[in-house]
Each structure stands twice: as C-alpha cells, then as structure tokens.
KEBA-825033 format. One line per field, with one value per residue: x, y, z of N, C-alpha, C in turn; residue in three letters. Coordinates in pm, 1 decimal, padded with zeros to 6 digits, always signed. Last residue first. Example, Ala and Ser with C-alpha at 12.3 -4.5 7.8 and 13.67 -1.06 7.14 Angstrom:
! residues 2
n.c1: (+01285.0 +01319.0);
n.c2: (-00225.0 -00569.0);
n.c3: (+00708.0 +00780.0);
ca.c1: (+01367.0 +01230.0);
ca.c2: (-00106.0 -00450.0);
ca.c3: (+00714.0 +00780.0);
c.c1: (+01290.0 +01320.0);
c.c2: (+00003.0 -00330.0);
c.c3: (+00787.0 +00780.0);
aa: (SER ALA);
This chain:
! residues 156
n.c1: (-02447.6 -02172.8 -01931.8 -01843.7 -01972.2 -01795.4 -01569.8 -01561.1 -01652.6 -01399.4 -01272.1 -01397.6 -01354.9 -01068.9 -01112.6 -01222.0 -00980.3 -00810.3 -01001.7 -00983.4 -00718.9 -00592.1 -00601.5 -00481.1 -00185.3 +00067.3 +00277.8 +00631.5 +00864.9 +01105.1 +01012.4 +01016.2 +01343.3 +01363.1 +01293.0 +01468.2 +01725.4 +01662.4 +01679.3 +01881.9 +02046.9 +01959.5 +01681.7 +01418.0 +01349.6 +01402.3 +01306.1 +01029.9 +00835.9 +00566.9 +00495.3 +00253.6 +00092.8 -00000.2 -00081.1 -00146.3 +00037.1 +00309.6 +00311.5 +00305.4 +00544.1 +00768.7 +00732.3 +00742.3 +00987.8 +01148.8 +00992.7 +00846.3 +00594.2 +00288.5 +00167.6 -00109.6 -00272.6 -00473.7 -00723.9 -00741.8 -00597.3 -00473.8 -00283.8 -00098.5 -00201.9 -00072.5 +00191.7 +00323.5 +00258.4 +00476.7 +00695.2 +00881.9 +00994.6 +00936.6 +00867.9 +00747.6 +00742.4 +00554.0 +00500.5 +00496.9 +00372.5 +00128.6 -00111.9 -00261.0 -00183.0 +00138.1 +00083.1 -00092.4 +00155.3 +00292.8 +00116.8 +00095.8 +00317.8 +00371.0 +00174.1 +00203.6 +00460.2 +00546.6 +00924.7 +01215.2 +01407.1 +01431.5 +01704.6 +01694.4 +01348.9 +01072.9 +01066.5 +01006.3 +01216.3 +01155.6 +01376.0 +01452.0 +01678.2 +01893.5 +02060.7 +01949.1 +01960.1 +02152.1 +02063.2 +01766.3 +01871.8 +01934.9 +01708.7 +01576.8 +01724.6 +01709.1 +01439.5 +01309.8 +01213.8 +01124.5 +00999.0 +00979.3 +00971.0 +00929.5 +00806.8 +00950.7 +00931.0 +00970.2 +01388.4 +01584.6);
n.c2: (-00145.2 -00350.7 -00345.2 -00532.1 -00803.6 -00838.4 -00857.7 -01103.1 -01301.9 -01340.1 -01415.3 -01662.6 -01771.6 -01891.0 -01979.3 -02220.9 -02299.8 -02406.8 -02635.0 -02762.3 -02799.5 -03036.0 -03253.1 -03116.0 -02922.9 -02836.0 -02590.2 -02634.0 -02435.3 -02255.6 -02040.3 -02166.2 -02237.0 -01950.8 -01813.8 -02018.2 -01921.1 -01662.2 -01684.1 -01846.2 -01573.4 -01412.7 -01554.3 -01315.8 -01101.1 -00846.8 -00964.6 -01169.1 -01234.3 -01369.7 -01464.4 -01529.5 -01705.1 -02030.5 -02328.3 -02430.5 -02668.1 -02584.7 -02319.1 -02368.2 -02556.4 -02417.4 -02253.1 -02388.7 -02560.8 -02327.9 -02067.9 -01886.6 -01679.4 -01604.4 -01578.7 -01465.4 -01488.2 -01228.3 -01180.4 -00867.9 -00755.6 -00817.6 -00974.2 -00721.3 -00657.9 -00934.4 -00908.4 -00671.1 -00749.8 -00932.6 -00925.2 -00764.5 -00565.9 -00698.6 -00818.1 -01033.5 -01140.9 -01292.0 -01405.5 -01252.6 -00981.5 -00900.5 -00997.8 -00868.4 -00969.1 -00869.0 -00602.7 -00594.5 -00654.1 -00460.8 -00256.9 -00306.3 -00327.1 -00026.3 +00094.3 -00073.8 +00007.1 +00356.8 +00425.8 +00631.8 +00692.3 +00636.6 +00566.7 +00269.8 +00207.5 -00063.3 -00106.9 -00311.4 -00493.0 -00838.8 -00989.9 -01349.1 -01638.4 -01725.2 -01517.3 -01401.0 -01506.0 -01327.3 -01060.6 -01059.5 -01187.6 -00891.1 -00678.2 -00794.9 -00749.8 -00439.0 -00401.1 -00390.5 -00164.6 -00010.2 -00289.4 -00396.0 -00671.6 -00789.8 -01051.2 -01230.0 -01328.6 -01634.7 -01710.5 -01726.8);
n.c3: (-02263.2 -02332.7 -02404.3 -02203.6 -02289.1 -02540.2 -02369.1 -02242.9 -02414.5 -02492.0 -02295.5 -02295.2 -02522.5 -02456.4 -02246.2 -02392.0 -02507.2 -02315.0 -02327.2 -02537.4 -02550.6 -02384.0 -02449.7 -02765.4 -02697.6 -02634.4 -02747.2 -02732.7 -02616.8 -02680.1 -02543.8 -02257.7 -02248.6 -02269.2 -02049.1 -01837.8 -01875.8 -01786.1 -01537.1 -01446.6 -01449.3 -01283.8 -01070.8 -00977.8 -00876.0 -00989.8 -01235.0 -01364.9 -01641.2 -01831.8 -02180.6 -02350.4 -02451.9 -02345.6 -02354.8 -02156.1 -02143.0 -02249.5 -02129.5 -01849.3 -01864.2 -01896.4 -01675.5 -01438.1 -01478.5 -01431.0 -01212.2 -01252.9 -01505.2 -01564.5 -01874.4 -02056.8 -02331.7 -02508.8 -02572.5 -02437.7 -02173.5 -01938.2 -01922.8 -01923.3 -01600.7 -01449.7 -01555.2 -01484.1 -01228.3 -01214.6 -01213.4 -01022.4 -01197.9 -01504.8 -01841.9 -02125.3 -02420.1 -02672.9 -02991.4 -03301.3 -03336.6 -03472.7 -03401.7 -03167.0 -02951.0 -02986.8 -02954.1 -02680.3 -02573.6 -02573.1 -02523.7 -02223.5 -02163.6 -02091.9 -01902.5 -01712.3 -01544.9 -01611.6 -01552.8 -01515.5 -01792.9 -02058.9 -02100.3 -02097.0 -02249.1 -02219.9 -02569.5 -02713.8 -02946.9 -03105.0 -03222.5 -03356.3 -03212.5 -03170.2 -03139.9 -02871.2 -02621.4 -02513.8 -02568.3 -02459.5 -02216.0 -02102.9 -02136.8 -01943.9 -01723.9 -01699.1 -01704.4 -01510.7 -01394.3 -01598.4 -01809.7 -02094.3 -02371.0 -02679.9 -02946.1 -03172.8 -03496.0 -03589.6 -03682.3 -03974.1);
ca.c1: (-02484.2 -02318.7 -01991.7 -01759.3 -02013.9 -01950.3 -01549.4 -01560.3 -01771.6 -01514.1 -01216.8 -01419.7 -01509.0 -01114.6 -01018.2 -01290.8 -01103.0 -00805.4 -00944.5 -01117.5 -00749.3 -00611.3 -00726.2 -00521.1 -00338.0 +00000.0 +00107.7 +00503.1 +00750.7 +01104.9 +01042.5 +00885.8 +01268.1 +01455.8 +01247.5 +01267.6 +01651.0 +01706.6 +01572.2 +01767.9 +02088.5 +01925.0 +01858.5 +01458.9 +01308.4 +01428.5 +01385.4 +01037.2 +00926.4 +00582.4 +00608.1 +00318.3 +00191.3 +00092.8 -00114.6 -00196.3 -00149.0 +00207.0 +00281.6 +00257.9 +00354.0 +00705.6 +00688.3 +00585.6 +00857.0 +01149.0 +01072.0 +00947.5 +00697.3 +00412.4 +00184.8 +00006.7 -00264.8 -00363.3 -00648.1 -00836.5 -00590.3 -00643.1 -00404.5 -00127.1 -00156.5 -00214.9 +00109.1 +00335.5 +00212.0 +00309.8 +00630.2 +00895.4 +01067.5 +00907.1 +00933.6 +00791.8 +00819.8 +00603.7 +00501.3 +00475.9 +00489.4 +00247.7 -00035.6 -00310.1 -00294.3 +00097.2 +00134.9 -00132.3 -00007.8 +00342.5 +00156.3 -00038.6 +00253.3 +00491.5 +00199.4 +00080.4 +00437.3 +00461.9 +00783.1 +01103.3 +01336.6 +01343.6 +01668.1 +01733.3 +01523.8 +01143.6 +01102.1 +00860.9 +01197.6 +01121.1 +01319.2 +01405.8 +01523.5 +01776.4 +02095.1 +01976.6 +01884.2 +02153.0 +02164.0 +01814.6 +01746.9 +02029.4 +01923.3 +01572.3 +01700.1 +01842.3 +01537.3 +01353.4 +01258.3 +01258.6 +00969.9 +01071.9 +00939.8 +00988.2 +00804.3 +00911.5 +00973.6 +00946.8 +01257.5 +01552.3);
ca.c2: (-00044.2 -00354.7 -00274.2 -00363.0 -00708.6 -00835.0 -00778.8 -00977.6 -01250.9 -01303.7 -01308.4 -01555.8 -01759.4 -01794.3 -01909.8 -02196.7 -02261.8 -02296.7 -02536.8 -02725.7 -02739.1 -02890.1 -03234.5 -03249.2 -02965.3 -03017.6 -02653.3 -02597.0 -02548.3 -02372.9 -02017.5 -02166.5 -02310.3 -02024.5 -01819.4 -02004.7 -02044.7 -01679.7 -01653.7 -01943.4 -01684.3 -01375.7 -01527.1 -01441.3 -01215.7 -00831.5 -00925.9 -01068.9 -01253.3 -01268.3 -01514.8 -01361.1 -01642.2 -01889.3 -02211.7 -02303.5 -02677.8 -02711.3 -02333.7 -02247.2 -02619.3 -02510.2 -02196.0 -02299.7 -02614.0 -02377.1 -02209.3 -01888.3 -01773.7 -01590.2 -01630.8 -01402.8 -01551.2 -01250.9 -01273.5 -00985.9 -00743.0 -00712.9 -01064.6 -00809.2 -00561.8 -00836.8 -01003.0 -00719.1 -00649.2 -00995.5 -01019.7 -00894.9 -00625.0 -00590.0 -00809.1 -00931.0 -01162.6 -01203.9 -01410.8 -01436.3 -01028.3 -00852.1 -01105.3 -00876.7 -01034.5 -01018.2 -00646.1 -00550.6 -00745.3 -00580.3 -00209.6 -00319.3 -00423.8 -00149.6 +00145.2 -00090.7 -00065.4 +00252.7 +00434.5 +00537.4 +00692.0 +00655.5 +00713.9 +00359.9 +00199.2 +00084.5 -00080.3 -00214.1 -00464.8 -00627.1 -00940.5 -01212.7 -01602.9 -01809.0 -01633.5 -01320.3 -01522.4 -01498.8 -01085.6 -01075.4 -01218.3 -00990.3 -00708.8 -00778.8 -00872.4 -00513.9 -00370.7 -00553.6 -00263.8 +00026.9 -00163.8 -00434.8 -00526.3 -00843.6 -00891.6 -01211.6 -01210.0 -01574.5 -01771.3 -01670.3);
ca.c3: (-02143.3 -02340.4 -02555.1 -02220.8 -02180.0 -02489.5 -02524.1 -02135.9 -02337.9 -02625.6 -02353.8 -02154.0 -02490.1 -02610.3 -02215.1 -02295.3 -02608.0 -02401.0 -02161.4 -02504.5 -02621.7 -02318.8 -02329.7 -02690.1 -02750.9 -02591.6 -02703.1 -02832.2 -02554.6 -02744.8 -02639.0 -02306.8 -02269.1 -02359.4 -02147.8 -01867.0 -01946.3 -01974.1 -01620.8 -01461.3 -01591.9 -01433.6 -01107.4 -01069.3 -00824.9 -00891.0 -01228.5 -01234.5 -01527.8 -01718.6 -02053.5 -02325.1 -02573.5 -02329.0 -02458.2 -02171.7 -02093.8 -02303.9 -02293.4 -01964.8 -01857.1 -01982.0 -01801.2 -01476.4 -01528.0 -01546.2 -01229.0 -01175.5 -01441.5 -01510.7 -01729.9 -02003.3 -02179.6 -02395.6 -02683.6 -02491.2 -02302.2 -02005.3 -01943.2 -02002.2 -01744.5 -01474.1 -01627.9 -01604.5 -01276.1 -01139.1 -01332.0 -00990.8 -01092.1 -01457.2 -01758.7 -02006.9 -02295.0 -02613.3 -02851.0 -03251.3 -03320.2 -03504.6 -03492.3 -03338.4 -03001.8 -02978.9 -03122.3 -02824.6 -02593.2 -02616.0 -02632.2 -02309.4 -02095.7 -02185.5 -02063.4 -01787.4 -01627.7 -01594.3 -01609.6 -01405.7 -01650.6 -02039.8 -02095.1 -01968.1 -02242.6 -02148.5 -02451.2 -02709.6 -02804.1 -03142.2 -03086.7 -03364.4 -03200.4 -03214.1 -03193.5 -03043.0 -02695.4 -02471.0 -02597.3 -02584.7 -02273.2 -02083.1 -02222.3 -02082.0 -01761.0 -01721.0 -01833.5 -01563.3 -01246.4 -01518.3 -01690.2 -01972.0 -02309.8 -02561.9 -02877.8 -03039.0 -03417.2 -03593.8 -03649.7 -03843.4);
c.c1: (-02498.6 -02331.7 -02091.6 -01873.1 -01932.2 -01975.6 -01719.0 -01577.6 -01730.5 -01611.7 -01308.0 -01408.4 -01479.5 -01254.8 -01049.0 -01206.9 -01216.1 -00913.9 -00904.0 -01143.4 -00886.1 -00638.3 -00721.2 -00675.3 -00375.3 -00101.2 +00102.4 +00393.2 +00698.4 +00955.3 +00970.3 +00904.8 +01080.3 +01364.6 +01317.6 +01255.0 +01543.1 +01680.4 +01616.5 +01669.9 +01972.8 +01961.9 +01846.2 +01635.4 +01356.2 +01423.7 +01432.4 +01201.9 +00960.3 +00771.5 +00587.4 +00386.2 +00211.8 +00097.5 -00057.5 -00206.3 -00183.3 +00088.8 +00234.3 +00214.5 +00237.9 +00574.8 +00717.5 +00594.2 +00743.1 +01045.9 +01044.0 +01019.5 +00760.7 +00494.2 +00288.9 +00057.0 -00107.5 -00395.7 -00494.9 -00734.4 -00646.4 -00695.1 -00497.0 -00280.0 -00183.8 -00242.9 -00011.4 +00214.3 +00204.0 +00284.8 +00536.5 +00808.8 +01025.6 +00983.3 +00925.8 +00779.2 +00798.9 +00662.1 +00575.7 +00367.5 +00359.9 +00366.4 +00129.3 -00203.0 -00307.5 -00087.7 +00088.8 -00078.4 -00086.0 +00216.2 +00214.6 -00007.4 +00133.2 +00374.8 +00273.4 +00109.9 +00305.6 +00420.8 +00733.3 +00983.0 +01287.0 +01256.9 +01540.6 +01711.3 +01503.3 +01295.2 +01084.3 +00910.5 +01084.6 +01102.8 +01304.6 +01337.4 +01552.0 +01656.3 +02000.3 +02020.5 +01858.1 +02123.1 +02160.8 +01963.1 +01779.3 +02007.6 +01988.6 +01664.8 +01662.0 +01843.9 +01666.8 +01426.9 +01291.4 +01311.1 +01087.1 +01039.6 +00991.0 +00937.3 +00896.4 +00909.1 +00880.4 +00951.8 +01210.7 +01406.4);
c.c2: (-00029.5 -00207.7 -00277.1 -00285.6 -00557.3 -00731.6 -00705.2 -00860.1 -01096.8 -01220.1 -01214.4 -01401.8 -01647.4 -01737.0 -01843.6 -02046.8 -02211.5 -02200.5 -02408.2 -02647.7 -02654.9 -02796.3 -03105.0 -03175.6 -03060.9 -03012.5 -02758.6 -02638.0 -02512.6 -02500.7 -02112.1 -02137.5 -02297.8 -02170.0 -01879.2 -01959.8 -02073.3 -01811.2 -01651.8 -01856.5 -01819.7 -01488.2 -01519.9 -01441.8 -01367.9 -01006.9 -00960.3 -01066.4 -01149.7 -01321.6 -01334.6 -01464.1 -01489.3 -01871.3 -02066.4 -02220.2 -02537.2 -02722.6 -02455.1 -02247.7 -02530.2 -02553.2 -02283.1 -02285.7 -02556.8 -02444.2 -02252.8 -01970.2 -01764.8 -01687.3 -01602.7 -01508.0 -01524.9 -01402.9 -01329.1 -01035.1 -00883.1 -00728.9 -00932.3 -00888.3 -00641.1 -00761.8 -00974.9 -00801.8 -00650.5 -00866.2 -01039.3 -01016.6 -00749.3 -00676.8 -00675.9 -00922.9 -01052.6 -01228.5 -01303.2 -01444.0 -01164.2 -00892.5 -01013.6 -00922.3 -00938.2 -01067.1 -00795.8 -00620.9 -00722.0 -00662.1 -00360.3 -00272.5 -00391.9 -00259.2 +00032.8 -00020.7 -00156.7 +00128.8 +00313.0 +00501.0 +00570.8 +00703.6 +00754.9 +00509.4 +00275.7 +00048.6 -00161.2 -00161.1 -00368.2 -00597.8 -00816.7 -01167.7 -01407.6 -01779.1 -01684.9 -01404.0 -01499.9 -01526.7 -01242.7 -01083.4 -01243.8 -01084.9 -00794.2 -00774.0 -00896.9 -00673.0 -00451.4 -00507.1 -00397.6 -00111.3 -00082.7 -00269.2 -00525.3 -00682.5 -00918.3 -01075.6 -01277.9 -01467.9 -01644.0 -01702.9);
c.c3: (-02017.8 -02286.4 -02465.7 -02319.7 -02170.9 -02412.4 -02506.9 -02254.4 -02214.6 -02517.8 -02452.1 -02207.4 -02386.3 -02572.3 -02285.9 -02238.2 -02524.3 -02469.7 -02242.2 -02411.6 -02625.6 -02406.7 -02326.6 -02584.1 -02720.5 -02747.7 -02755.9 -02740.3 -02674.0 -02730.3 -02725.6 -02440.0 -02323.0 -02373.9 -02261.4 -01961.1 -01946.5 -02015.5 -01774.2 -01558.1 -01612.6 -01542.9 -01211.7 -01072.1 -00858.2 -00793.9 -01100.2 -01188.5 -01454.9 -01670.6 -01995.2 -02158.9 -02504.4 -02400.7 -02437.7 -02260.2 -02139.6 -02253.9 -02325.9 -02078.0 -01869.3 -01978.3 -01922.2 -01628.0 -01543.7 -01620.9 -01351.9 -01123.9 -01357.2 -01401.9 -01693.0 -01916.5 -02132.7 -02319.1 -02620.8 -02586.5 -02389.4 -02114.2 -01926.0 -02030.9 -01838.7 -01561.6 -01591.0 -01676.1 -01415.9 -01197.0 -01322.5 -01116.5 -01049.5 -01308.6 -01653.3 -01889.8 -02228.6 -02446.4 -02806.3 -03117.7 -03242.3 -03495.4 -03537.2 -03439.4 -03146.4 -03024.5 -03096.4 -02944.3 -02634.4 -02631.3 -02646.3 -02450.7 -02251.4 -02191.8 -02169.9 -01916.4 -01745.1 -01634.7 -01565.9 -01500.0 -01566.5 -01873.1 -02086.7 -01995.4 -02082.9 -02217.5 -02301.6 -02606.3 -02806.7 -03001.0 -03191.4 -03249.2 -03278.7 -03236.6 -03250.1 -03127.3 -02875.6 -02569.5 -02595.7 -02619.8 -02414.9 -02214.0 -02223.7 -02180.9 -01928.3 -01746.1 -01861.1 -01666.2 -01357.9 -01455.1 -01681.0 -01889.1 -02148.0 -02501.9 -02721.8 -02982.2 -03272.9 -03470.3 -03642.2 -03811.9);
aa: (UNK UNK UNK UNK UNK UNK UNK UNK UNK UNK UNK UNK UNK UNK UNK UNK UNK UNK UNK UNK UNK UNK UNK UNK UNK UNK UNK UNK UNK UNK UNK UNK UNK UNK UNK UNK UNK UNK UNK UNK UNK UNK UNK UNK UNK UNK UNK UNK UNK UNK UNK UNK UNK UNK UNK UNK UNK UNK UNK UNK UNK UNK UNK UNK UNK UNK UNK UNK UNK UNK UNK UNK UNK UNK UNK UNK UNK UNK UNK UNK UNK UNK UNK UNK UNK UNK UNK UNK UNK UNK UNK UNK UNK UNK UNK UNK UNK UNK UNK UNK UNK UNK UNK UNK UNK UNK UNK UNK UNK UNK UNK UNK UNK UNK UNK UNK UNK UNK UNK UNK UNK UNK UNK UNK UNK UNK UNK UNK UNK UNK UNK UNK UNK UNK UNK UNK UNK UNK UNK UNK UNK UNK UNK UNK UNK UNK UNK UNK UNK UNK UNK UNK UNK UNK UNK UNK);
C-alpha cells in the first residue's frame, strides 16, 4: 500500500469525499480528518488546518480537500506554513500543481466539480510526481516566504 493521504471535507464536500475514497481505496491509504454527517454544518478552517497540519509535519504524504466549491479550503490551508494548497478544476490544474508546484494539498469544490472528473483530478495529481528542474528554485522561493511569514508572526 502506498503512502497515507490525509483527506477532509466540510458539510458542502463530504459527499465527494466518500466518493474519492471509495474510487480511490485501491491505490492509495486515507486518514479521513472528517467532517462526517453527524457532524452538522461546520467550519471549514477547523478541517482545513488539522489536514495541513498532519501534511506539513509529515503525518500523512498529501492531502485532499474539499468544501463546496475548494476556494476556502485552500485559503485555510495555504496558512499554514509548509502548505501549497491548489486548487483544482480541470485535470491539467492539478497535474501542473504538482509538476511546477510541488502541491501537497489538492483543493476541490463539490458543489462545482462533476463527481466522476473529480476523482480523476485527484487520481491524476495523486499519480503527478514534481518536474524539479526550473521549478525547484520557484518552490524554494515558496520555502523562504513561508520561513519569512514564521519571522515576522514571532517579531513585535
């Protein structure tokens, strides 16, 4: 079995999330970080910053989430120093996610995506490995911002 993927999901993407991992349970480990359905309505900064948490301190691989449309999700996310969150909505965003960017947190948007193109976005960024190359020094420049917003929070 390959390595764990965090996955997570608002109210407004749960049901994509299920989908995801069911498609997906074959090829891949999931530690879901929620929302379930007995959970209600909730926020999606609470899911958001507990999946990009385990992701930047090495708990789980990558991560997936999900919220009605994937734009909250991924503001939320990219707070979180060591995050590049993106968000997808065609096959090629989230291959060129991972080969120029380096992703390690797929956004999608339920309410926005057909649920079977969205299983193959993440099916395919799953499978993208990073270019490296020209785009390592773009990354590494991405590593510095994250260093210098850390900085400036500690200054006075």
């Amino acid at each position: 079995m390959a390595e764990i993927i965090g996955i997570t999901a608002d109210h407004g993407g749960r049901a994509l999330k299920a989908r995801i991992i069911e498609a997906l349970k074959s090829q891949w480990e999931f530690r879901d970080f929620g929302s379930h359905e007995s959970d209600g309505s909730v926020d999606y900064p609470d899911y958001a910053e507990r999946l990009a948490k385990a992701v930047a301190h090495g708990e789980v691989k990558w991560g997936i989430a999900i919220c009605g449309t994937g734009i909250g999700m991924s503001i939320a996310a990219n707070k979180v120093p060591g995050i590049r969150a993106a968000l997808a909505w065609s096959e090629s965003t989230a291959k060129l996610s991972r080969q120029h960017n380096d992703s390690n947190v797929l956004c999608l948007g339920e309410r926005i995506l057909d649920p079977d193109e969205a299983v193959q976005f993440a099916k395919v960024w799953l499978s993208t490995p990073f270019d490296g190359g020209r785009h390592a020094p773009r990354v590494a420049k991405l590593e510095a911002l994250d260093r210098t917003a850390c900085e400036n929070r500690r200054s006075p």
